[in-house]
N, C-alpha and C positions, 0 to 999 in steps of 0.2 A: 311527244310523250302523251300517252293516253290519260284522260283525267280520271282519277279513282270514284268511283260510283258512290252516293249516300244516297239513302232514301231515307226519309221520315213519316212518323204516321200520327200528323196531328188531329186531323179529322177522326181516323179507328179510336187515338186514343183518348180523344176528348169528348166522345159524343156516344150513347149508344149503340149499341147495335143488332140485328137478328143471328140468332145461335142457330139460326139453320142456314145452310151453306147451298143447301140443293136448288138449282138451275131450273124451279118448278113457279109458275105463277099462282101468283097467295096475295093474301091482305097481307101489310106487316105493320103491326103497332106496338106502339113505345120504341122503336129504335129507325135510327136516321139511316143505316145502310144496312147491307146485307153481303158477307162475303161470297166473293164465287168467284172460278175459275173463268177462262177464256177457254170455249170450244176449241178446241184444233181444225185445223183445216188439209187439206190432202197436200198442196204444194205449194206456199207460199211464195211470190216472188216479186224482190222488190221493183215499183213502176219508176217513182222517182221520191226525192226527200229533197228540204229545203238547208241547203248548205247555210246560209245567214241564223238559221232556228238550230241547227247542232252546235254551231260554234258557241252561239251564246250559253247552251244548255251543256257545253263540255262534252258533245255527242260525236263529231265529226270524223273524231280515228278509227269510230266502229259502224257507222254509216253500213260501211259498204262488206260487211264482216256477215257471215252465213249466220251469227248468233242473231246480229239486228236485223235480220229478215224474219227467224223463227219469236223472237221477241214480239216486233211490230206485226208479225201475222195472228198472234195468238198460241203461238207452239210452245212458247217458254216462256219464261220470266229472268230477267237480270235479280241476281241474288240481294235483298234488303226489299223485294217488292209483295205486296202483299194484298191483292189484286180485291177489288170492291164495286158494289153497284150501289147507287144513294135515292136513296124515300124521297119521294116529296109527290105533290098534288098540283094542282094548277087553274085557273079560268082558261078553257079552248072555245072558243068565237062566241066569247059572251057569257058563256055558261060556267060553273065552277065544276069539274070532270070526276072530282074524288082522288085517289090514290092514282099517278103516274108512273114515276119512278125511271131510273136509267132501263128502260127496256132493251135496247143493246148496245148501252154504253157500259165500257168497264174500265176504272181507275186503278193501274197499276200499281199508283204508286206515287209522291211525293218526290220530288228528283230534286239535291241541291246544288244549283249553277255553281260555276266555277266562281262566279262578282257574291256568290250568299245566300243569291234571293228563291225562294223553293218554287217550285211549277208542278202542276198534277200533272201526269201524263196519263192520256186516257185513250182506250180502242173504241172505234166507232165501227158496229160490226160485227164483235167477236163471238158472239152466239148469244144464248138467253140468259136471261136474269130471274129474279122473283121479280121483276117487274113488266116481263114482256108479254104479259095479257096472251093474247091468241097469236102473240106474231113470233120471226122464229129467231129474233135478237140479230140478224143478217142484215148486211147491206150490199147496193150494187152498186156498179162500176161506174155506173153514170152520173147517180153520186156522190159516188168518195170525191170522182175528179172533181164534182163538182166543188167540193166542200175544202181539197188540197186548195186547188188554186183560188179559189177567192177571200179564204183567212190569209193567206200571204198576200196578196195585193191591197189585202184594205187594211193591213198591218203596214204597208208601203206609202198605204195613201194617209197615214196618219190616226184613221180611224181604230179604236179602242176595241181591242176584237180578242177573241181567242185565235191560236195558231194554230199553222199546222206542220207537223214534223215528216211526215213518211205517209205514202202513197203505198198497198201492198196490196197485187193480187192473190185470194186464195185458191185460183184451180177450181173451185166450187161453183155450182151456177146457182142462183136465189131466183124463185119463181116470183112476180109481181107484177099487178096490174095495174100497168102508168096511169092512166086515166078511171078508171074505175069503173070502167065501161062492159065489165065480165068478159074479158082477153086478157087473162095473165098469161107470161109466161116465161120462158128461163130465160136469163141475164147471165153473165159473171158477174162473182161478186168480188169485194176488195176490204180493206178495211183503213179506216185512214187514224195514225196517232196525233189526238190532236192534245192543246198546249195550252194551259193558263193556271195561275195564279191558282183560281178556285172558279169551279162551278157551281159553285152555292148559286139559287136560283130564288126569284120571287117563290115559287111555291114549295121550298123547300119549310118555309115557315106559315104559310097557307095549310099545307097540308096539316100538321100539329094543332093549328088554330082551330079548324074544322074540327078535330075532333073535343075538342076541347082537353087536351093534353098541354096545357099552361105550363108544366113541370119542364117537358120536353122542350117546348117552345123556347122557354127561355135559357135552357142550356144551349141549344144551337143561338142564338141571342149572344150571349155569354160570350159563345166560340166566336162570334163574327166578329164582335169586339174586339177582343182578346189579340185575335191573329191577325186580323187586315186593317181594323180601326185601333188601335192601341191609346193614339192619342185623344179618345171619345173617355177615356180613364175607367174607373173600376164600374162593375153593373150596375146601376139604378136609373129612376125613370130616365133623369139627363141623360145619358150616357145613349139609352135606347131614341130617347128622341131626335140625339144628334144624328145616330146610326141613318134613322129613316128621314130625315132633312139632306144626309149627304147622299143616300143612293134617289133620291128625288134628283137633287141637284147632278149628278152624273150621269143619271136617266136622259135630263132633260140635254144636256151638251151630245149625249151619243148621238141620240133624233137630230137635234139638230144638224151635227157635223153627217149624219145620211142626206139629211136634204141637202146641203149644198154639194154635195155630190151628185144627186142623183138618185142612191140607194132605194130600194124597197125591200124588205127584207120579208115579206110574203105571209109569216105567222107570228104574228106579235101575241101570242099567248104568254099568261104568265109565267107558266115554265120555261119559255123558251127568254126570261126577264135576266140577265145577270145583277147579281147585286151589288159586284166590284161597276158595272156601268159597260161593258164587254158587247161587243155583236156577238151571239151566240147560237147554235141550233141551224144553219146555213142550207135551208131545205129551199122552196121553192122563191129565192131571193130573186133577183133580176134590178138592171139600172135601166132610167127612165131615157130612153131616148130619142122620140119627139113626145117634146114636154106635155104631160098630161096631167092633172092631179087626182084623176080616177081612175090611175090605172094601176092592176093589181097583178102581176104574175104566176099568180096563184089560182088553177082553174077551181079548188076548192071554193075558191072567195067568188069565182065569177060572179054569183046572182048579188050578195050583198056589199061589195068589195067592202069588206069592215077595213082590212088592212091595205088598202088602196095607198098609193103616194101621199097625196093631200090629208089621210088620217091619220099619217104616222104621230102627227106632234099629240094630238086628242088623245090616241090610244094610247101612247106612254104615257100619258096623265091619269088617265081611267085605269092602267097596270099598277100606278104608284098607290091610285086609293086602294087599290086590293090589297098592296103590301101592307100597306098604313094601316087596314081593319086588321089585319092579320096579327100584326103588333099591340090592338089594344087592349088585350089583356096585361101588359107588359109598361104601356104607356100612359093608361088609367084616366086616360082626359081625351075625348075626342078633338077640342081644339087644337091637341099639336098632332094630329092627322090633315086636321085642315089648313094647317100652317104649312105643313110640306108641300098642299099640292097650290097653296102660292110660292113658293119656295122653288117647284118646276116652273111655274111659269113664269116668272122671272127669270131665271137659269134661261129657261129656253128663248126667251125673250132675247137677251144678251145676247146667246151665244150666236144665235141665228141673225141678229142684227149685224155682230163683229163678223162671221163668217162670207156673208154677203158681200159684206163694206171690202173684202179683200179682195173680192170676186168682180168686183167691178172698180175696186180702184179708187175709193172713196170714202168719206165718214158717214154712213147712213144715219141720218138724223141733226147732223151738223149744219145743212139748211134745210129752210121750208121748202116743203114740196116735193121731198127726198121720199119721204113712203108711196107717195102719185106715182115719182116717176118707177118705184121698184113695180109694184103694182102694175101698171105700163107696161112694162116690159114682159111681165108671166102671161098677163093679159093677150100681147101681143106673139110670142113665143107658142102658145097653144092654140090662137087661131091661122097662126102661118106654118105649125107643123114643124118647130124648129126641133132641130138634133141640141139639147142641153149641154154636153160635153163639147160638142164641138163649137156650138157658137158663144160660150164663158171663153174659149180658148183662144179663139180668134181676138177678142175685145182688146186684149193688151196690143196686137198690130194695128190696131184701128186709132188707140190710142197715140201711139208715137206720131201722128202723120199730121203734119203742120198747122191743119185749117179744118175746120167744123165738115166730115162729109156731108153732099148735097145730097146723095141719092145712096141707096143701100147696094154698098159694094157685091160684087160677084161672088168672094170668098165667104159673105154671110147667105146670098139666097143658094150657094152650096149646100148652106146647111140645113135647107128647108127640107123635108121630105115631098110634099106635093110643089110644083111652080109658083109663085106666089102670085097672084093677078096683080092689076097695075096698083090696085088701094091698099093693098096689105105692105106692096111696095114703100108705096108712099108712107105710110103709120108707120114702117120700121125704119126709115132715113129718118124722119121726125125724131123717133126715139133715138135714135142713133146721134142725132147732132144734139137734141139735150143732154144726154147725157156724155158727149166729149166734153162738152162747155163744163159741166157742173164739176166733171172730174178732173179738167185742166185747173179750175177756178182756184184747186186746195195743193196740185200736185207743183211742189217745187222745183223739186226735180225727177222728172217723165220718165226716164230710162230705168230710173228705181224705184219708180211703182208698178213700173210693165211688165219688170221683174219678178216683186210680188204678186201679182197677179198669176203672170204662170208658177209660180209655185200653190196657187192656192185652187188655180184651173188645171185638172191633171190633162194631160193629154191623152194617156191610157185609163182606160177601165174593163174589165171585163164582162165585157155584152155578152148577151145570153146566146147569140149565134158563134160567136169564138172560142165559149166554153164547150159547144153544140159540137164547133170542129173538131177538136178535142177529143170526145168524145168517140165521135165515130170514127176519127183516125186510130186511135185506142183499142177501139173493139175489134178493128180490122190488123191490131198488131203493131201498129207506127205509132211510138211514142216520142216520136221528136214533136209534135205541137204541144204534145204539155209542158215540155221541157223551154222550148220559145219561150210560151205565154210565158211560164214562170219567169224568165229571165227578162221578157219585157217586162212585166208588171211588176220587178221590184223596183223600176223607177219610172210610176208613172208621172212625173211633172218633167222629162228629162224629153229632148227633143232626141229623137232615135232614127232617124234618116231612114235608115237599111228596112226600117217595121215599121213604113207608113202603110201599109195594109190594113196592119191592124188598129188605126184611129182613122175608120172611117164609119158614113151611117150603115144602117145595117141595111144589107142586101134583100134584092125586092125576093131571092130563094128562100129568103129565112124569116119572111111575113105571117108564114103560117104553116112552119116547121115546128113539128113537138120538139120541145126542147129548147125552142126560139123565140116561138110568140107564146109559150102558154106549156107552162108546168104543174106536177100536183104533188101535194105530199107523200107519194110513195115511192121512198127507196129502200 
């Protein structure tokens, strides 16, 4: 039975808005959004959708229906939706930008799951907004895919993300210059519906602040309360102070749970900041795979890697004080700004300690010499060029085997990328037999922390060269690798015999493949 559709509009009807509707880039003040349609597109057709994300959203018996292709392309609307683009401003690499805005994001609509709980569903793509400045609200094929498959794999791997529902080509090609190197040129484009709760953003209350529109501010204030924090209780300072101690605290566990993946998410601007705590904005992302803590994805970032691996933890820090000024007109006391950003790092402290501690199989900090030997180990991990996915993954087989290794097994200098000379050798048995011992010394029973462990070591991720395949299999018309990955990567902790292909390092082809080693914000 098909499930009956509701939409709700508590953002339209709690919040401001602009009375002009026209698809024209403008300043807009005093209101949080701005109605507008979705451009149409010549022939929309669907590439793939995420069966696990319809069922939960009550979507799955229209999946495959000519309406949810013209819906998810832009062509129509399901009846109760009442399609919007949302205000807000932001910090981009350091600097505070002025007015942002969904430039070609557009929210359908408010959807209520079948279990109660409401979701925006939003196009990414659909054409212009009042907030798409000089661009033409479009995106390309390279990617939506991008952005389909890697909100469902780190919705798999645990990580607190926005979804994504549907994958749609529009027949249209969008001109773009990947590298910014003056060679644009045509693409297909696509558009991908993606999924959450709310994309209320750091700068949605940045922007208000900035102008000094206190009134505004605090009715979107009001609304965050109201709808996602309920239990922070009625508006006053408390209420605001709790607000920004908890998206501090859920800032800091997101970062974390990136690190012990891997993750880099390529533009930690404020904009791109969720306030539910969400990986959001899925542009020039990439996982780390010989360990680096400078290394950035993003040829934007080349010269200053602000958003580098090893800055992730810093710069959610430095995003929360921007939230935290942002609120103290509302907050009244600068001390509980600076309470929050101890508040992160504690949070992140924790989470990153308990995260690891699963990762290797042990209590990190339960004895002395435990932060040495993590230390140790990163230490040693980036000057032998290790694959990070692959060698957390390995650690649980190393762990079951009777007696302290003497020498660093074949299965981990697999995971080196360069050979390891004899002394790097040597410093990885080293570390290798410390830490069997330290991890036996707590583990009662072995078979059920080896266990843990690979649940907390994925074996799948999606590296920037499989996304790359993808891609170009795509453009060439062969959509069975997206359809794979997806279906690998909804269980990446799960041992998959048939897709050992796809957990391996990356290919010496894909070293310095655009799209592989090195991407930029334009899509």
């Amino acid at each position: 039975m098909t499930h009956p559709l509701c939409f709700r509009r508590r953002f339209l009807d709690s919040l401001p808005g602009d009375v002009d509707a026209r698809p024209v880039s403008r300043q807009v003040h005093g209101a949080l959004w701005s109605r507008v349609q979705p451009t149409p597109v010549s022939s929309p057709r669907m590439l793939a959708w995420s069966e696990p994300l319809a069922r939960e959203l009550g979507l799955q018996e229209r999946m495959a229906t000519d309406e949810a292709v013209r819906v998810f392309g832009g062509n129509a609307t399901f009846d109760g939706m009442d399609p919007y683009a949302a205000n807000y401003g932001g910090h981009q690499f350091g600097a505070f930008a002025g007015q942002l805005g969904d430039g070609r994001a557009i929210t359908l609509g408010e959807l209520v799951a079948p279990d109660g709980s409401v979701h925006e569903l939003q196009l990414k793509g659909a054409g212009p907004t009042a907030y798409s400045r000089r661009a033409d609200g479009r995106a390309v094929l390279r990617s939506s895919i991008r952005e389909f498959l890697c909100s469902e794999a780190m919705h798999a791997l645990g990580v607190p993300t926005t979804r994504a529902l549907s994958l749609v080509a529009t027949g249209d090609n969008v001109v773009r210059d990947m590298f910014y190197d003056g060679n644009p040129k045509a693409e297909p484009g696509a558009i991908v519906c993606r999924v959450a709760p709310s994309f209320l953003r750091f700068g949605n209350f940045e922007l208000p602040a900035s102008r000094g529109d206190v009134a505004l501010l605090q009715k979107l204030a009001d609304f965050a309360i109201a709808t996602h924090f309920p239990e922070f209780g009625q508006p006053s300072r408390d209420s605001y102070a709790a607000l920004l101690r908890e998206v501090a605290s859920r800032t800091a566990k997101l970062v974390a749970h990136w690190q012990s993946v891997g993750f880099v998410h390529g533009v930690m601007n404020t904009d791109n900041m969720s306030l539910l705590g969400l990986t959001i904005d899925y542009g020039p992302y990439g996982w780390v795979e010989n360990l680096d803590f400078g290394w950035t994805p993003n040829t934007t970032d080349a010269t200053h890697r602000r958003y580098s691996f090893g800055n992730q933890p810093g710069v959610g820090l430095w995003n929360v004080a921007r939230f935290g000024e942002a609120l103290l007109p509302l907050l009244g006391d600068e001390r509980v700004a600076e309470e929050a950003l101890e508040v992160y790092q504690r949070s992140y402290g924790d989470a990153a300690r308990e995260r690891f501690s699963h990762k290797l199989g042990l209590r990190i900090g339960a004895q002395e010499g435990d932060g040495e030997l993590v230390q140790d180990l990163f230490t040693w991990m980036q000057r032998a060029a290790v694959d990070m996915t692959l060698f957390f993954r390995e650690l649980s087989s190393r762990l079951r085997e009777d007696s302290a290794p003497t020498d660093l097994p074949q299965t981990l200098v697999a995971c080196c990328y360069r050979e390891p000379d004899a002394q790097t050798r040597e410093e990885g048995a080293r570390w290798l037999a410390r830490w069997w011992r330290r991890a036996r010394s707590e583990a009662t029973d072995v078979a059920t922390v080896a266990r843990s462990m690979d649940r907390s070591n994925p074996r799948f991720v999606l590296r920037n060269w499989l996304a790359q395949q993808a891609i170009d299999d795509a453009q060439r018309g062969d959509l069975a690798t997206i359809h794979r990955l997806a279906l690998v990567l909804q269980r990446p902790y799960d041992e998959q015999p048939d897709e050992v292909g796809l957990a391996q390092k990356r290919p010496a082809w894909a070293d310095d493949k655009p799209g592989c080693s090195s991407l930029s914000c334009s899509s």
